[in-house]
N, C-alpha and C positions, 0 to 999 in steps of 0.2 A: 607488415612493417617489422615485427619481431624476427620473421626468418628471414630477412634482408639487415639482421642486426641494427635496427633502430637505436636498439638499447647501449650499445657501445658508446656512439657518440652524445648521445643524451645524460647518461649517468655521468660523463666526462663536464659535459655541458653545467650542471648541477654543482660537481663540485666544481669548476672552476667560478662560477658564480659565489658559492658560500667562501673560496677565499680569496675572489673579490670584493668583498663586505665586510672579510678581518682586515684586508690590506686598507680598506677607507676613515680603517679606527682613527688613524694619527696622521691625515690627510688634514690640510686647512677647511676649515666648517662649509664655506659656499663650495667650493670643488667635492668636497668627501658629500654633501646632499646632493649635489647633481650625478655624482658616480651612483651612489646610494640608488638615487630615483630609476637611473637605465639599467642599475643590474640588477634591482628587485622585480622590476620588470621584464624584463628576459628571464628571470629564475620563476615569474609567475607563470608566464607564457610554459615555459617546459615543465613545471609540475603541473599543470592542466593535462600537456601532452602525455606524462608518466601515467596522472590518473587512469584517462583514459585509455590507457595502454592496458594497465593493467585492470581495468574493467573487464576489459575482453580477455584476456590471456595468462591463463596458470602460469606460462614459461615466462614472460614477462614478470610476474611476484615472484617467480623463484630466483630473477635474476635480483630484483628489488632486494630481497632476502640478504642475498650471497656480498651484494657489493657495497652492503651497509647503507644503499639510502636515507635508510628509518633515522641516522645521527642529522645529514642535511637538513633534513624535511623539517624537523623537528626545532634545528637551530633559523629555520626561516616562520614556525611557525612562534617561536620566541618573541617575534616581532610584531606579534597582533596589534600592540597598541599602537603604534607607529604606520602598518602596511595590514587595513583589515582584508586586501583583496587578496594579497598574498595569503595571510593565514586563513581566509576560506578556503582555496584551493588546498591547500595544504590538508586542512583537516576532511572535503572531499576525498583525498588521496587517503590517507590514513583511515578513514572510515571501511575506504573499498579492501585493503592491504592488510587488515587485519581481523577480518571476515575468514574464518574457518582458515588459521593460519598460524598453526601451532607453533611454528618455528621462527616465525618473525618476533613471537611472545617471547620466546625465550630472551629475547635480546633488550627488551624495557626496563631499563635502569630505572634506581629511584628518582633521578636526577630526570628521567626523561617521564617519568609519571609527575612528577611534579609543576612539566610545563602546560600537560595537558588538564589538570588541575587547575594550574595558573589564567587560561584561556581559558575552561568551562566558569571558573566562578568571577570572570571579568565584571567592574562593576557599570561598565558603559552597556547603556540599553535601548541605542540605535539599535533598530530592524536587521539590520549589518549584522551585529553584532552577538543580536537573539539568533540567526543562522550561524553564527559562527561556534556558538556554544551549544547549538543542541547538533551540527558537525561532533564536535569533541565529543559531547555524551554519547553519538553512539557511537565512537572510536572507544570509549570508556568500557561503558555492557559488554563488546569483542572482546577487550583484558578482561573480564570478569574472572576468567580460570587462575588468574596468576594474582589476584587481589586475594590480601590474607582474608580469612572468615571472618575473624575481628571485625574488618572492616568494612566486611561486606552490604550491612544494612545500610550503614552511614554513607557507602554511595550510592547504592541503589537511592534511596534518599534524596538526593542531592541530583541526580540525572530526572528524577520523577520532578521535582521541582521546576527544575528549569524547562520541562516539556510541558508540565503544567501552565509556565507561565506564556509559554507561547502559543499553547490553545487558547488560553482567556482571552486572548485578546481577538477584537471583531475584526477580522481581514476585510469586508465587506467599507467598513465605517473606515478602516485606515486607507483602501485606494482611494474613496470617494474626499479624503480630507489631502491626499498627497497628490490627486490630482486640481482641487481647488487651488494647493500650492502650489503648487506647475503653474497653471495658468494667471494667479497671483505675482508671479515672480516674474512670467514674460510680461505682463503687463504693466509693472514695474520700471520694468528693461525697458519696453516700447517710450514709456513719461519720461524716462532721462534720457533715450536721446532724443525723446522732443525739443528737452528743457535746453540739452544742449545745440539740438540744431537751431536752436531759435535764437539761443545766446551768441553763437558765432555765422548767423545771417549772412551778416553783411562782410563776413569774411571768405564764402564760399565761392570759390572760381570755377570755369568750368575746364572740363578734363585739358583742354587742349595747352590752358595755362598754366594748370598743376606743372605741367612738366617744366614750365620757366619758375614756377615759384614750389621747390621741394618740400620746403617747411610750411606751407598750408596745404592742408590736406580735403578736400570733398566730402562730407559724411553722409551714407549710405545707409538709409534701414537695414536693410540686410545683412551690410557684413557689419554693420554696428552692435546687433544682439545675438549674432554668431559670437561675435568675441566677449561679450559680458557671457553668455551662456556655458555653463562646464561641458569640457567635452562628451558627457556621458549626460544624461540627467538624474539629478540626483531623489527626487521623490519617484522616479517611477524605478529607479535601482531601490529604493529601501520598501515599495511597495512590494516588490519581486524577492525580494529576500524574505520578509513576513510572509510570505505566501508558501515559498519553497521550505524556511520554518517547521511552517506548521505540516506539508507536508513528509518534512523527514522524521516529524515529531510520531505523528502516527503512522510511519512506518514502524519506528523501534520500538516505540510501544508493541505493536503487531511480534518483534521478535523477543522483546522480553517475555512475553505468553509464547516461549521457545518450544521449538513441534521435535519432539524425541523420536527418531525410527526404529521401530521395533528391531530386537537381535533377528539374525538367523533362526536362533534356536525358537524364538516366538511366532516366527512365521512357518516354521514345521509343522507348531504344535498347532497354529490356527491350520495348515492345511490337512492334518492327518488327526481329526478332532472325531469323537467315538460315535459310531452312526446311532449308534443306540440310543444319542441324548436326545431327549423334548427336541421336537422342531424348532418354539420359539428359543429355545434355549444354544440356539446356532452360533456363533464364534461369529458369525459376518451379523448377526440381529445385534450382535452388543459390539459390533463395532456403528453400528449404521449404517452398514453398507458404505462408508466413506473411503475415496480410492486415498483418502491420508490418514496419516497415523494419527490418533487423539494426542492432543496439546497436553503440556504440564504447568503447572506456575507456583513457584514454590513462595513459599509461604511470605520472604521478606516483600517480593516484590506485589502478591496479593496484597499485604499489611499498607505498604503503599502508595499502590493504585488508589485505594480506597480513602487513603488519608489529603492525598493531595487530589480528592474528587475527578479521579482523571473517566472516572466512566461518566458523569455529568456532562464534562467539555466534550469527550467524545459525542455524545448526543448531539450535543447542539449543533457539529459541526455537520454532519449529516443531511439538514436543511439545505434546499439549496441558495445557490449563492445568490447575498440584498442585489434584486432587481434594479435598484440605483446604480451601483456599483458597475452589473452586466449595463447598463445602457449607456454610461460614461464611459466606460471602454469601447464599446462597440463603434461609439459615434469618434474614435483617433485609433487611425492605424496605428501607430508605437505602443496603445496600451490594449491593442486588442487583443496581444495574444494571453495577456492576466485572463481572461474570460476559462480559455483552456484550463490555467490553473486554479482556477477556485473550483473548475468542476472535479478535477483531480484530488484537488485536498476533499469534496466530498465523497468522491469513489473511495479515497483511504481511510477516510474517518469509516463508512460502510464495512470496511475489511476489519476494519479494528472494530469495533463494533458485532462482529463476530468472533473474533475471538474472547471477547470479553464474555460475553453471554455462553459460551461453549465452557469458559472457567470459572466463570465469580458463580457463589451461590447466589440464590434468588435476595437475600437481605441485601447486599450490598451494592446490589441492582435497583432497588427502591422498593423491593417487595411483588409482589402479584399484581397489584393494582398497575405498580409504574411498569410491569411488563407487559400488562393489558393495553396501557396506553403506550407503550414506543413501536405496539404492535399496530396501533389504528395508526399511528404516526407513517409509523413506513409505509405502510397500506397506502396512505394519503399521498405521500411521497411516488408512486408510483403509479398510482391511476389519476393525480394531477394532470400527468404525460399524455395527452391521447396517442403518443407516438412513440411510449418509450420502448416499443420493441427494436426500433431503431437507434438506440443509442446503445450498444454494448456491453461497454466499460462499466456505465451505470448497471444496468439490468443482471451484469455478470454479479456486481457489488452487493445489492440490492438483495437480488436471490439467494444469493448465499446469507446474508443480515437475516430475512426471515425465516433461509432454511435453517439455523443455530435459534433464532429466538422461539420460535413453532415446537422446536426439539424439546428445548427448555419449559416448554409450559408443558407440552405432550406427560412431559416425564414428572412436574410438580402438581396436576391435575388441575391448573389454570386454565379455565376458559375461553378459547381462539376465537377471535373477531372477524376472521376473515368467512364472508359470505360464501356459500357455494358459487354464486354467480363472478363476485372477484377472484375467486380461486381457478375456474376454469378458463377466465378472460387470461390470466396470469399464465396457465401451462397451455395454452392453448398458443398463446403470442412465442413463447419460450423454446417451446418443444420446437418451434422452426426455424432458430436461430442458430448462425452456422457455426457459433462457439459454444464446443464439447461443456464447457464448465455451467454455461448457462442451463441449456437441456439437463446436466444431470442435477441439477439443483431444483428445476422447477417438476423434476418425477419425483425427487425425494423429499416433497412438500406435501406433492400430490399423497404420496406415501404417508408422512409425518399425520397427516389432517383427516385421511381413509380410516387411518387407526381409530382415529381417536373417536368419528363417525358409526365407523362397527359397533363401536359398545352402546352406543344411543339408539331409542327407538322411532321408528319412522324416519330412517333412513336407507331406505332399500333403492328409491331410487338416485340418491345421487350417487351410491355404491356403484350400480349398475355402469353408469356413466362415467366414474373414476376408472371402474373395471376396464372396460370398454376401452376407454383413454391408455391406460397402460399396456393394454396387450398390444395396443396398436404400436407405440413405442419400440415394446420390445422383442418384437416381432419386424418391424421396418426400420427401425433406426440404423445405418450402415457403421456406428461407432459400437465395439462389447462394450465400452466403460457405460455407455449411456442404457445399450441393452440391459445391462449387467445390474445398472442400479434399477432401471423399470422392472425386472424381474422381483429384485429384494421387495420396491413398494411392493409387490400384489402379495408377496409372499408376508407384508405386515397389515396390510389393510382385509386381507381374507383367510387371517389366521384362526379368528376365534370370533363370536357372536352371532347370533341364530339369526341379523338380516344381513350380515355378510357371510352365513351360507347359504339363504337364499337368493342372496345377490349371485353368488359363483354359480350356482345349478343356472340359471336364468341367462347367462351371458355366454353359458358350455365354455366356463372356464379350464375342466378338465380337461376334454378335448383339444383344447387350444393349445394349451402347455404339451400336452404329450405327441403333438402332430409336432410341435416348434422343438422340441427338447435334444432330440438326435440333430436337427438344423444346430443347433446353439453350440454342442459339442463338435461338430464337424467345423465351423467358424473357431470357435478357440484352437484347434488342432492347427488349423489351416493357416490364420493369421497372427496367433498367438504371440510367437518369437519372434514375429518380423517386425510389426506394431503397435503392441503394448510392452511396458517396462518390467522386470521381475516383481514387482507387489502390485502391478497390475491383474498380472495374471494369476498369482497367489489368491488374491480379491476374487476372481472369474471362475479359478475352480473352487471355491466355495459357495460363489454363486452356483453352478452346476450340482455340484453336492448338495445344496439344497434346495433346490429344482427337482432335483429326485424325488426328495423327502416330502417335501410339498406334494407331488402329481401321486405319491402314495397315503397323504393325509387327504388329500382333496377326494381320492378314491374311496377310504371310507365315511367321508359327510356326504357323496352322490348314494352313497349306498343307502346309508342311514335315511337319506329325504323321501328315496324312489321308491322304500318297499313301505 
C-alpha cells in the first residue's frame, strides 16, 4: 500500500477532515453536530488506516514525519472529551510514531505536550477512558529524551500511576459485572416492548393493511430492540477496553525496564576476551549465556515502581484468568473472543514479571520468602496444565518468569522449590516445543538449578540425568542459539563440585564434548551468516571459545579422578 502511494491520498484525507472541523466552528449547532459526527468519523476511520500503516512501515513514519501529521493527529486528539473513539485511535497512532523516532520528537511543542498531558490526566474513569490514558502514557515514556530532567520523576510519576490504576482493577469481576449488564439492559428492552405491545393491542393490523393505514405501525420483537440497542454494545466495548488497558499497561511497563544494546566496542571486548582468565570467569558466564543484552532501570523509575506497588499488581495478574468470567464468555459468541484476552494480559503480566525480578533487588520483591513463594506460585501455575506444553504463548512467558526468578535466587543463595521430578517434567515438555525461545529457556533452567545442585551433597544422580539431558540438546538440537545455551548449562552445572565431577567422568562428558566440538565449529562456520543475527553469533563464538576452555578443564578433572 505505501509503494502504491497510499499515503498521498490519506495525509490529504486528514487534513481535509481537520479543516472540516474548523469550517463547523460557526455552522448553526444541529448542522455543525451532524457535519461534526460524519467527519470525525471518517477522520477516525483513516487514523486507524495511518496507524496501521505505519505499524508496518518505516517509510510510511518518515512520510508521517515529513508532512507534519503529528499537528492533525494531535488537534483530533484535543477532542477526547467529546469523540473518546477518535482520541483512542489517535493515541494508538502516536504511541506506534513515536517509538524509536527521533525526529518526529524534535517536532513536540509545549503546546502539543500539553495536550497529551491534558488526555493522560482526564478526570473521566470509563474503561474507554483508562485505555485512552495509559495510550498517552506510553506515547509520554517515547518523549522521555526531550522531557527536561526537572521534570522527569514527576512524570515518570504520574505514567506509573495511572498504570497502577489500571492493573488494580479485577478484569475478571468487571466482564462478569458488564456482562450481567448486557443482559440487564436486553431484558429491560424485551419488558418495554412488552409493555408497549400490550398497550397498543388492539391497535396492531396485519402487514397487508399497514399499507392502507401508514401511520400505524406493527411492532415486532426484533426490530423493536435492534432499535433501542446502541449500535455497538456498550459493556462489552468498556469490558474490551479494561482488558486491552491493562494489556498495554504491562507492555510499558516491560519498556520502561528499557533493554540497552551493548556498543560495538563491548562486543569486541566480549568477543576477543583474554584466554588466560578463570573458565568461570567467562564474558558469556556473566552474561548468562542470554542471546539479549541485560536490562537497565534507572533509579527514578525503580523509586517508582516500588511506590505505586506495581510489582504486587504485576503478581496478581499472572493467575489465570476468574473461571467465572472464562465460562460467561465462552457460553456468547460476541464475548468469546475477551477469553483470548485475559490470557494475553497473563502472558504479559509473565513478561513483565521477568523483567522485574532481572532488575528490582530482592527487598523490593518482598524479600527471600515472597520469592520462594511466587516461585511455588508459578510452579503451580504450570503443572496446574496437564497440557500446557500445548499452549505456547504461555509456556514461552512462563519459562522465561522462572528462568529470571531461579537466576535471582541462584545468585542471593535462596532456596529453589522446584522438585527434580517438576524440573525434568518441565524441560523435558519444553525442549520439544517448536519455539526457539521456549527450548532455550527451559536449558537455561535446567542450567540455573545443575548449578546450584553441584555444590550439594548427594546429588550425583540427578547431575547424571541433567548431564545426560543437556548433551543431548546440544548435540541434536538443529537451532546454535538453543545448542549454544545447552552447551553454556553444562559448562555451569559441571564447572566446580566433587559430585559434579563425578557426575562428568560417569556420563564421558569429556568425550562427548570433544567428539561434538569440531561438529559445533563447522555449524557456526557453515550457518552462521545466513541464520543468526550479528550478537547472535558474537554469543556462539564465545560459546565455542569456551567449549575449548571447558574440554581443557574437563581434561584435567578426568585426570585428576582416573589416576
Amino acid at each position: 500500500m505505501v509503494t502504491k502511494d497510499i499515503m498521498t491520498p490519506l495525509v490529504a484525507l486528514l487534513k481535509e477532515c481537520s479543516t472540516g472541523l474548523d469550517s463547523n466552528e460557526m455552522s448553526p449547532q444541529k448542522k455543525k453536530d451532524q457535519n461534526r459526527n460524519s467527519i470525525e468519523n471518517i477522520a477516525n476511520e483513516a487514523v486507524n488506516v495511518l496507524w496501521n500503516i505505519c505499524e508496518c512501515s518505516s517509510r510510511a513514519v518518515s512520510i508521517f514525519n515529513k508532512e507534519g501529521c503529528l499537528e492533525i493527529v494531535l488537534k483530533y486528539l484535543s477532542r477526547f472529551s467529546t469523540n473518546v473513539d477518535l482520541a483512542i485511535s489517535v493515541a494508538y497512532c502516536l504511541q506506534t510514531v513515536t517509538e524509536d523516532n527521533p525526529e518526529l520528537l524534535k517536532s513536540f511543542s509545549t503546546p502539543a505536550l500539553h495536550v497529551l498531558e491534558s488526555a493522560m490526566l482526564s478526570p473521566v474513569n470509563s474503561m474507554e477512558y483508562f485505555l485512552l490514558k495509559t495510550l498517552v502514557a506510553g506515547t509520554i515514556w517515547n518523549l522521555k529524551d526531550i522531557i527536561p530532567s526537572k521534570s522527569q520523576a514527576e512524570i515518570i510519576n504520574a505514567i506509573l500511576k495511572i498504570l497502577s490504576e489500571v492493573l488494580e482493577m479485577d478484569a475478571g469481576e468487571t466482564v462478569i459485572q458488564m456482562k450481567e449488564a448486557e443482559t440487564q439492559r436486553i431484558k429491560t428492552a424485551a419488558e418495554t416492548e412488552d409493555t408497549l405491545q400490550n398497550a397498543n393491542g388492539d391497535d396492531l393490523m396485519e402487514d397487508d393493511e399497514m399499507e392502507e393505514i401508514p401511520h400505524r405501525r406493527k411492532v415486532r420483537r426484533k426490530t423493536f430492540i435492534s432499535d433501542l440497542l446502541p449500535p455497538t454494545d456498550k459493556e462489552l466495548r468498556e469490558a474490551t477496553a479494561l482488558l486491552t488497558a491493562q494489556q498495554t499497561a504491562l507492555e510499558i511497563v516491560v519498556n520502561m525496564c528499557c533493554s540497552e544494546d551493548p556498543t560495538d566496542d563491548e562486543w569486541e571486548e566480549l568477543s576477543s576476551s583474554d584466554e588466560s582468565d578463570a573458565f568461570m570467569e567467562s564474558s558469556l558466564s556473566e552474561c548468562g549465556g542470554q542471546l539479549l543484552s541485560p536490562l537497565c532501570l534507572s533509579h527514578e523509575v525503580h523509586t517508582a515502581l516500588t511506590h505505586h506497588l506495581l510489582p504486587k499488581k504485576i503478581f496478581d495478574k499472572t493467575a489465570f484468568p476468574n473461571s467465572i468470567a472464562v465460562d460467561v464468555c465462552s457460553r456468547n459468541p460476541t464475548w468469546k473472543p475477551l477469553i483470548r484476552k485475559m490470557n494475553t494480559v497473563q502472558c504479559r503480566a509473565l513478561v513483565c514479571l521477568q523483567s522485574l525480578v532481572s532488575l528490582l533487588d530482592v527487598d523490593p520483591l518482598g524479600g527471600p520468602a515472597a520469592l520462594q513463594a511466587l516461585a511455588q506460585h508459578l510452579s503451580q501455575l504450570l503443572f496446574s496444565q496437564p497440557d500446557f506444553a500445548k499452549h505456547v504463548d504461555f509456556l514461552e512467558a512462563i519459562s522465561s518468569a522462572l528462568r529470571a526468578l531461579l537466576q535471582t535466587m541462584a545468585s542471593k543463595n535462596i532456596p529453589q522449590c522446584m522438585t527434580p521430578d517438576q524440573l525434568m517434567t518441565l524441560c523435558t515438555a519444553g525442549v520439544h516445543s517448536s519455539n526457539v525461545g521456549v527450548r532455550v529457556n527451559v536449558v537455561s533452567i535446567l542450567g540455573i538449578t545443575g548449578s546450584v545442585l553441584a555444590k550439594e551433597d548427594g546429588t550425583l544422580d540427578i547431575l547424571k540425568t541433567i548431564g545426560y539431558f543437556l548433551l543431548e540438546v546440544a548435540t541434536k538440537d538443529p537451532c546454535l542459539v538453543v545448542a549454544g545455551e545447552a552447551l553454556d548449562a553444562l559448562f555451569d552445572v559441571f564447572a566446580d563440585g566433587k559430585e559434579a565431577e563425578m557426575a562428568s567422568v560417569q556420563i564421558k562428558l569429556l568425550s562427548t564434548l570433544k567428539e561434538f566440538q569440531p561438529v559445533f565449529k563447522m555449524k557456526i562456520r557453515k550457518e552462521g551468516r545466513t541464520k543468526y543475527s550479528p550478537d547472535q553469533l558474537c554469543v556462539l563464538d564465545n560459546v565455542k571459545m569456551n567449549l575449548r576452555r571447558f574440554v581443557a578443564y574437563q581434561e584435567t578433572v578426568e585426570k585428576r579422578l582416573t589416576t
